[in-house]
N, CA, C and O of each residue as an XYZ file, in Angstrom:
244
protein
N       5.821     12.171     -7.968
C       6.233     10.830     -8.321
C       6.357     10.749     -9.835
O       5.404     10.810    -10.611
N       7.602     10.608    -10.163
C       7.832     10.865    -11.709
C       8.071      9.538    -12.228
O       8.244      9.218    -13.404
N       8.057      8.741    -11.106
C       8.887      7.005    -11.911
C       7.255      6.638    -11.863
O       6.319      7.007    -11.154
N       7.426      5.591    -13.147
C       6.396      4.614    -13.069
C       6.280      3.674    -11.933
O       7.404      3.190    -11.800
N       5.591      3.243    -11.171
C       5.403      1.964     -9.914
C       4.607      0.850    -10.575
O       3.940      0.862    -11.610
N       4.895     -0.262     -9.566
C       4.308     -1.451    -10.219
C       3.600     -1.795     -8.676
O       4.109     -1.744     -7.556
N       2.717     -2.032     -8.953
C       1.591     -1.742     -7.839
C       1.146     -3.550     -7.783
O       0.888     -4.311     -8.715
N       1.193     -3.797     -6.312
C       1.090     -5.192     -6.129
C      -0.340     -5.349     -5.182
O      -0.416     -4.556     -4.244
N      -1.193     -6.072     -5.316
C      -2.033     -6.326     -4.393
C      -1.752     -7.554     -3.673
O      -1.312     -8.529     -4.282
N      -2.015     -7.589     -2.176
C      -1.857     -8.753     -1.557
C      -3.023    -10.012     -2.256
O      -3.985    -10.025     -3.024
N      -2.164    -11.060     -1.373
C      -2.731    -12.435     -2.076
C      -4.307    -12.595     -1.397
O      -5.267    -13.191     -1.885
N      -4.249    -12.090     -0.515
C      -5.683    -12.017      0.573
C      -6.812    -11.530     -0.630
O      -8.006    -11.810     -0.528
N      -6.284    -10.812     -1.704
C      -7.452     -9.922     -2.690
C      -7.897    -11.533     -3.623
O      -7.232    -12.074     -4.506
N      -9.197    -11.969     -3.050
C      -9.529    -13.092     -4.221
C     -10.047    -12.687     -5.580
O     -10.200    -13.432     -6.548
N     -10.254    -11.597     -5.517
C     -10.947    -10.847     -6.663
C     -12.517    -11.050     -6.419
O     -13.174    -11.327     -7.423
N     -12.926    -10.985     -5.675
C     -14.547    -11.165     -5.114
C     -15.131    -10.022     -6.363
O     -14.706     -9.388     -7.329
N     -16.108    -10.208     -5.766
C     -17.113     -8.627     -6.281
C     -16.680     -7.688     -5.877
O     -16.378     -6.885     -6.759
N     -16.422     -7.270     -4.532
C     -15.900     -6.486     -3.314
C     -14.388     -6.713     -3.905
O     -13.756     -7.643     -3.403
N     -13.888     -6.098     -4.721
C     -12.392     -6.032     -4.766
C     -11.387     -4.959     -4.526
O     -10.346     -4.787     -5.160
N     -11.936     -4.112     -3.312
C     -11.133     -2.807     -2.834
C     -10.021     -3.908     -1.827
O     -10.174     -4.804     -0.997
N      -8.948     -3.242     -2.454
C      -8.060     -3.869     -0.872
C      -6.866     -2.527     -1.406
O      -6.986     -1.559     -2.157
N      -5.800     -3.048     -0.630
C      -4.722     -2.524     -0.236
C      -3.519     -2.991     -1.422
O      -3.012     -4.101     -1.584
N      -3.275     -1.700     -2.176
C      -1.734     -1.870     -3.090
C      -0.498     -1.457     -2.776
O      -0.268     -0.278     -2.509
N       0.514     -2.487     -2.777
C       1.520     -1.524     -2.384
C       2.333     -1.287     -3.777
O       1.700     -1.691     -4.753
N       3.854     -0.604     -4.130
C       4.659     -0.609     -4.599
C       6.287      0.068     -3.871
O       6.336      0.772     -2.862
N       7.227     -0.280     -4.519
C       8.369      0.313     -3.882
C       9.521      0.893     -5.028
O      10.006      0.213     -5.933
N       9.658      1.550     -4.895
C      10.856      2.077     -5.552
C      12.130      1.848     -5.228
O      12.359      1.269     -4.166
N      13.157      2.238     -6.038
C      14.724      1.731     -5.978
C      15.249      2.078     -4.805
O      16.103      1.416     -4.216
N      14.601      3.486     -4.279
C      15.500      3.773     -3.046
C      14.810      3.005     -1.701
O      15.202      3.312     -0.576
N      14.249      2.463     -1.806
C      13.064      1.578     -1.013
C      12.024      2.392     -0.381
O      11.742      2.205      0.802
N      11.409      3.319     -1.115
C      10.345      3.614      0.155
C       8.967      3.071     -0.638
O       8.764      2.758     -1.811
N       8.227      3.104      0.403
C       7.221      2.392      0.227
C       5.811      3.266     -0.063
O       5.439      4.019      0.837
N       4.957      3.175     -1.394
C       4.141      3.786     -1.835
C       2.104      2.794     -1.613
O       1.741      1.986     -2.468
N       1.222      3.137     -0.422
C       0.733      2.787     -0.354
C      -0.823      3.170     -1.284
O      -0.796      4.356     -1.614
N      -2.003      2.520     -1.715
C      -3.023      3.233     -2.406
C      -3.998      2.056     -2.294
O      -3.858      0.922     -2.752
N      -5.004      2.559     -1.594
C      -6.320      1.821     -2.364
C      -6.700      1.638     -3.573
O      -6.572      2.495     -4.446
N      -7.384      0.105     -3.812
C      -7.727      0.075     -5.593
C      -8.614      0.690     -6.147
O      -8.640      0.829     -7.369
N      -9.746      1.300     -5.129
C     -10.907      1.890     -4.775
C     -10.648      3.644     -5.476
O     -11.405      4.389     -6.099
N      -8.962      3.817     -4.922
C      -8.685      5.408     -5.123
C      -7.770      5.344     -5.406
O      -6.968      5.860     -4.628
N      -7.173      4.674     -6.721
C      -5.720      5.041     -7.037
C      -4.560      6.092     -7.165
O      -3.336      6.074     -7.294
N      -5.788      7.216     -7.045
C      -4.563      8.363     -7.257
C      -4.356      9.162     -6.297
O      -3.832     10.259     -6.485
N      -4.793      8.672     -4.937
C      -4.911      8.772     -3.630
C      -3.470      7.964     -3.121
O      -3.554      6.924     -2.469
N      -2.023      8.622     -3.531
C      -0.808      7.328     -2.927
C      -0.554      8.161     -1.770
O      -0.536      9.386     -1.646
N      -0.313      6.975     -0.745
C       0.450      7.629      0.273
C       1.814      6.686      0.618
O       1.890      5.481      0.377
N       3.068      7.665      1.352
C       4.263      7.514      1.118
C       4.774      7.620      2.295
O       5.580      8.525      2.509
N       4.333      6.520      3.524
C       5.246      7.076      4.691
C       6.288      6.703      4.962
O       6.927      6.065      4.126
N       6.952      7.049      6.560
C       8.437      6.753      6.144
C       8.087      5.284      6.864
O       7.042      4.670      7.076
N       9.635      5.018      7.153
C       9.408      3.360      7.633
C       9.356      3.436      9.257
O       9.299      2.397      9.915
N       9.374      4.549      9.790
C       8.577      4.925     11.391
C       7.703      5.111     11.381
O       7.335      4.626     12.451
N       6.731      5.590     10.852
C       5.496      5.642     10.517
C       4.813      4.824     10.180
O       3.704      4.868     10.712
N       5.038      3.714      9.207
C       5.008      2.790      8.856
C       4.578      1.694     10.233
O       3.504      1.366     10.738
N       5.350      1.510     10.379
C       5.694      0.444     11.874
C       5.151      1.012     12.747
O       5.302      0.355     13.777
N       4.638      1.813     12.903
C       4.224      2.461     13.974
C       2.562      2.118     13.541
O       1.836      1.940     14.518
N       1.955      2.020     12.303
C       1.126      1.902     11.808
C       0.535      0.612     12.044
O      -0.532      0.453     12.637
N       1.302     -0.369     11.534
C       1.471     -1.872     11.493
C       1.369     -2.156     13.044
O       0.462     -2.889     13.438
N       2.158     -1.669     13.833
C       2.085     -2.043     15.264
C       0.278     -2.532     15.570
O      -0.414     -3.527     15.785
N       0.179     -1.008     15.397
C      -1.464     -0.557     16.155
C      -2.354     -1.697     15.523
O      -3.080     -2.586     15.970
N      -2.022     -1.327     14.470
C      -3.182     -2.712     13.564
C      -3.094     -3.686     14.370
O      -4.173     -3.944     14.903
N      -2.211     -4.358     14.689
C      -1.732     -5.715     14.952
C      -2.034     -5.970     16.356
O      -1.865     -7.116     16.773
N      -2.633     -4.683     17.471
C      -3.217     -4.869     18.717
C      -4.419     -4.890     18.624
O      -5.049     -5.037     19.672
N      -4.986     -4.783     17.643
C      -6.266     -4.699     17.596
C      -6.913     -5.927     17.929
O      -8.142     -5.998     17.926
């Protein structure tokens, strides 16, 4: 990853004490770069099947 990202945290993050959540960013060609705030240099990059496929499962829980 050679481009700089601009790394967004959801609005759900109040900034508690406990402030690990979920960052995303995206690049020009749109894919989507995920990272904990906890482990930033930990990015992961799936595709958008994977993705959704991800999101699905969550969402039966």
């Amino acid at each position: 990853m050679s481009q700089i990202l601009r790394w967004q945290k959801s609005s759900y993050s109040a900034g508690d004490v406990d402030n690990d959540c979920l960052e995303i960013a995206a690049t020009p060609a749109t894919t989507l770069h995920l990272r904990e705030s906890d482990t930033p240099t930990a990015v992961l990059s799936p595709t958008p099947t994977a993705l959704n496929a991800r999101l699905t499962a969550v969402k039966r829980r």
